[in-house]
C-alpha positions as CSV (number, residue, x, y, z in Angstrom):
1,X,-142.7,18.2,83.8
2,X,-139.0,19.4,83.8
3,X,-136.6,19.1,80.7
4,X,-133.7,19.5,80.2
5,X,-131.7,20.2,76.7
6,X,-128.0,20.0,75.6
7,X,-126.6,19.4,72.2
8,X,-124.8,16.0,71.7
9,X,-123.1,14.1,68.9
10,X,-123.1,10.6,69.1
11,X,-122.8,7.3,66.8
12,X,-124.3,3.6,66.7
13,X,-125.4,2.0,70.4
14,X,-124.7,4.7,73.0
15,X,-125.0,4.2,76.6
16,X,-127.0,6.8,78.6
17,X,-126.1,7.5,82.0
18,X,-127.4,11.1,84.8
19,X,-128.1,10.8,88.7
20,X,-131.0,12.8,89.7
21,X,-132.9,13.5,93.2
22,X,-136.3,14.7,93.7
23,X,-136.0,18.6,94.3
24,X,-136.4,19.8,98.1
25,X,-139.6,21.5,97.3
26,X,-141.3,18.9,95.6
27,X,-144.6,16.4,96.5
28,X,-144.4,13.9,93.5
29,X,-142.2,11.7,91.9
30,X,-143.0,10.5,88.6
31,X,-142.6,6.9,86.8
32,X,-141.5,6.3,83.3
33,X,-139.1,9.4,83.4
34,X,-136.7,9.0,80.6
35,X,-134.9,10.7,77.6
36,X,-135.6,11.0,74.1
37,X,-132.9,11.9,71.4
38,X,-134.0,13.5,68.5
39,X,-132.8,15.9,65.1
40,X,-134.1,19.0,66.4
41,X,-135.4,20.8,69.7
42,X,-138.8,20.2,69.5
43,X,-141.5,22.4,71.1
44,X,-141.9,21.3,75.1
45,X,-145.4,22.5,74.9
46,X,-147.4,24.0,77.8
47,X,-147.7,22.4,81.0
48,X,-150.1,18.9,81.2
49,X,-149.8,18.6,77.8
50,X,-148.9,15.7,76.3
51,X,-145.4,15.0,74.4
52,X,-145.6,12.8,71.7
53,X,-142.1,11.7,71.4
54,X,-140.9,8.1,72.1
55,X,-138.0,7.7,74.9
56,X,-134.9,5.7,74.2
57,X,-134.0,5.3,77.7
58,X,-137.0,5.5,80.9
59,X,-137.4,4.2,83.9
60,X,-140.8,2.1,84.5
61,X,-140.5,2.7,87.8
62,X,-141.5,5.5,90.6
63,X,-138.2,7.8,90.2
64,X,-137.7,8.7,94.2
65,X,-141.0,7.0,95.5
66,X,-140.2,7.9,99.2
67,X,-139.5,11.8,98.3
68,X,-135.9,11.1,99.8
69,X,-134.1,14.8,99.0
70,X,-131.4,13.6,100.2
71,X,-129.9,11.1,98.0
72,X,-129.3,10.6,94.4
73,X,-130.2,7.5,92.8
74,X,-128.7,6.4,88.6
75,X,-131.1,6.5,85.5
76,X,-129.3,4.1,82.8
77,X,-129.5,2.4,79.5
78,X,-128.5,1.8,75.7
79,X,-130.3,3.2,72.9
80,X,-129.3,2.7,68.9
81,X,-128.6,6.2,67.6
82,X,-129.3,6.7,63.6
83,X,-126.5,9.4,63.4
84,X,-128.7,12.7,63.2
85,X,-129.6,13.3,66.8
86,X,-128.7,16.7,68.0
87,X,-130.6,17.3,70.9
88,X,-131.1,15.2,74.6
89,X,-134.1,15.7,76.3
90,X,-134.9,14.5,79.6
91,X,-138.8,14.5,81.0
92,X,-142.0,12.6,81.0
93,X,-143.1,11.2,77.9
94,X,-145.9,9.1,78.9
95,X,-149.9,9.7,78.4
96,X,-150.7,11.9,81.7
97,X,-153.4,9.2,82.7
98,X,-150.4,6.8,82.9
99,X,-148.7,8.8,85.5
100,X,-148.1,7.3,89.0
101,X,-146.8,9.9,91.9
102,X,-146.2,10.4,95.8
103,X,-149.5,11.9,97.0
104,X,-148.0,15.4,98.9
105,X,-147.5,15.7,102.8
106,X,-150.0,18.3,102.7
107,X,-153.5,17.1,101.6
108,X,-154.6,20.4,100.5
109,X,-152.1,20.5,97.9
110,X,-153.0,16.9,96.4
111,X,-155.1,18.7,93.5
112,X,-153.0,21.5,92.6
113,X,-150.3,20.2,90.3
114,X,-149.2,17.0,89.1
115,X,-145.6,17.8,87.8
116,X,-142.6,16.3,89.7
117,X,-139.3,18.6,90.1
118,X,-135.7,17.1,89.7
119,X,-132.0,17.7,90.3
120,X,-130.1,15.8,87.4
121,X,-125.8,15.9,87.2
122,X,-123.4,13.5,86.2
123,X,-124.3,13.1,82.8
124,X,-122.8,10.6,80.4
125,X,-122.7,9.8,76.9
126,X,-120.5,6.2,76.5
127,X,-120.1,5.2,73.4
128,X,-120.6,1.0,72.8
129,X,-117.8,-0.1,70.3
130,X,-118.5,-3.6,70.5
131,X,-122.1,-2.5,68.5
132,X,-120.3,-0.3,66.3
133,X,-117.2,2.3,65.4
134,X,-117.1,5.5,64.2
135,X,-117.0,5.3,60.1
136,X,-113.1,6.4,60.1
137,X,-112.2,3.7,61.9
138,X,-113.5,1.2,59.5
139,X,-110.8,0.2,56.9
140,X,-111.3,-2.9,54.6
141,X,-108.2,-4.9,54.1
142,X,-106.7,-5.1,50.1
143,X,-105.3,-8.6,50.3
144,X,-107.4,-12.2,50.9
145,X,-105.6,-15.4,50.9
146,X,-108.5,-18.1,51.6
147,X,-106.3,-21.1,51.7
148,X,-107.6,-22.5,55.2
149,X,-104.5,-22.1,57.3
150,X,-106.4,-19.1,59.4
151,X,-104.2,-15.7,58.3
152,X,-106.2,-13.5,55.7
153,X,-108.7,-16.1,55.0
154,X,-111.9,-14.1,54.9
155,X,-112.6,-10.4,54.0
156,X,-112.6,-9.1,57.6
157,X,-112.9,-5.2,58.2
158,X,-113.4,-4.9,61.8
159,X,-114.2,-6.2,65.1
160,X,-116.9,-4.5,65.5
161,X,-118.6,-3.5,62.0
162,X,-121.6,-1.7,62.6
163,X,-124.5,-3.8,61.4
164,X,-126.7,-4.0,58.7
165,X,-123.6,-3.0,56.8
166,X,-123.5,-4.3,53.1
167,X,-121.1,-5.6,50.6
168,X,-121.0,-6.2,46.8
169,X,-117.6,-7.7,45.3
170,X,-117.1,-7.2,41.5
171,X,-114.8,-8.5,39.1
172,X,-112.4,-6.8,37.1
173,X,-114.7,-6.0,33.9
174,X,-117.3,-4.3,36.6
175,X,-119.9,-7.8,36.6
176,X,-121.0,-8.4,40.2
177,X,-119.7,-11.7,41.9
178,X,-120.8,-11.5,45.2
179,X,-123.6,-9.3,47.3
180,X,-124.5,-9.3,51.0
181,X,-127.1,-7.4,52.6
182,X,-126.2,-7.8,56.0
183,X,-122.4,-8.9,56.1
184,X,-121.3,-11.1,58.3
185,X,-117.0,-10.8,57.4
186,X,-117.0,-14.2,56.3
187,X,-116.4,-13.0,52.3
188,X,-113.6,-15.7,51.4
189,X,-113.0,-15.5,47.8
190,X,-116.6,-17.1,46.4
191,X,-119.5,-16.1,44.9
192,X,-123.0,-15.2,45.6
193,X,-123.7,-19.0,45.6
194,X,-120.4,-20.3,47.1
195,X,-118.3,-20.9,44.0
196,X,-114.6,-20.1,44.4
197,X,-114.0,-17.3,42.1
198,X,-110.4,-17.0,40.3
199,X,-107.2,-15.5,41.8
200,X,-107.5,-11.4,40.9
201,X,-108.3,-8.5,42.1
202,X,-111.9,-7.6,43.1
203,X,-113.6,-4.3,43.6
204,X,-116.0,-3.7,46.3
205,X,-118.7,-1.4,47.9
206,X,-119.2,-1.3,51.3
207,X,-122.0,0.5,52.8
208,X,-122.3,1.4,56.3
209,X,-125.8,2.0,58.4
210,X,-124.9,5.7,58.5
211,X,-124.5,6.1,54.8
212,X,-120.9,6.0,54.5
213,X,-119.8,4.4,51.5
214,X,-116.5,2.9,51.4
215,X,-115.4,1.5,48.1
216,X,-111.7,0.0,47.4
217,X,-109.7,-3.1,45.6
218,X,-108.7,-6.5,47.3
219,X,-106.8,-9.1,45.9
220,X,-107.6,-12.3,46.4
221,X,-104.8,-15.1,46.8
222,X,-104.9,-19.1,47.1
């Protein structure tokens, strides 16, 4: 198996993008080749033994079947990142008895080795801001005005707020009027149950997936 290791930062859905082409030397091509993303660089072991960490992104198909050197074809795909990865590794993941390859063009040389060699380049980390934004870029407004005539009407913080993000509202004497596990931006001046609440100003807690806690005032205005 080869792997590969770099350091990368990276936040919410993240799109995952490398050519590759079989090496000139080499007899196999493997399936399910992918990448995993994890906190730290773990141990790559010894050769034929297995790695028990789960890919993000893999192809479940024969990676350069016809042992074509020549050309260079594009491994691709989206994984959710929980905002601790530090490390990129690219490889086989899979159980060994799972492994589909290219028998070699030298029959003496079937039984010798079953790892598959590869030339990667061209790789791409794309961040997917219609699944999410970086934490900075998340700023809750400090004025509502649901009166129905479409401007300001609901407590809406971004686009694309990274989800499950939560929200608690609470009134000026610190009681807790409204709460949402998994917010939807559609906060327009009510309770927990629906009831408007009075003209004021609110406090609220908004928690991001990553941990960031954002906490402010909006006023709310009919």
């Amino acid at each position: 198996m080869h792997t590969k290791a770099i350091q990368v930062y990276f936040y919410a859905i993240v799109r995952l993008l490398f050519r590759l082409s079989i090496s000139d030397i080499n007899g196999r091509a493997a399936s399910h080749l992918g990448a995993v993303f994890s906190t730290d660089n773990f141990s790559l072991g010894y050769n034929n033994v297995e790695i028990s960490q789960k890919p993000k992104v893999y192809a479940n198909y024969i990676m350069c079947e016809d042992l074509d050197t020549s050309s260079w074809l594009v491994l691709e795909g989206n994984f959710v990142a929980e905002g601790k990865e530090q490390w990129l590794t690219i490889g086989w993941f899979h159980h060994l008895n799972q492994i589909n390859w290219k028998k070699t063009l030298f029959p003496e040389q079937i039984a010798d080795s079953i790892k598959a060699y590869y030339y990667i380049d061209a790789l791409e980390l794309i961040e997917c801001p219609q699944y999410g934004v970086p934490d900075y870029e998340i700023i809750p407004p400090n004025v509502i005005s649901p009166n129905g005539d479409g401007l300001n009407d609901a407590f809406f913080i971004h686009p694309y707020l990274p989800q499950p993000s939560s929200l608690i509202i609470y009134n000026r004497w610190g009681a807790e009027v409204f709460r949402s596990v998994n917010y939807d931006q559609t906060w327009q001046g009510t309770t927990t149950d629906g009831k408007p609440v009075a003209e004021g100003t609110y406090f609220y807690v908004l928690q991001l997936p990553g941990g960031t806690v954002k906490k402010g005032t909006v006023s709310v205005f009919r």
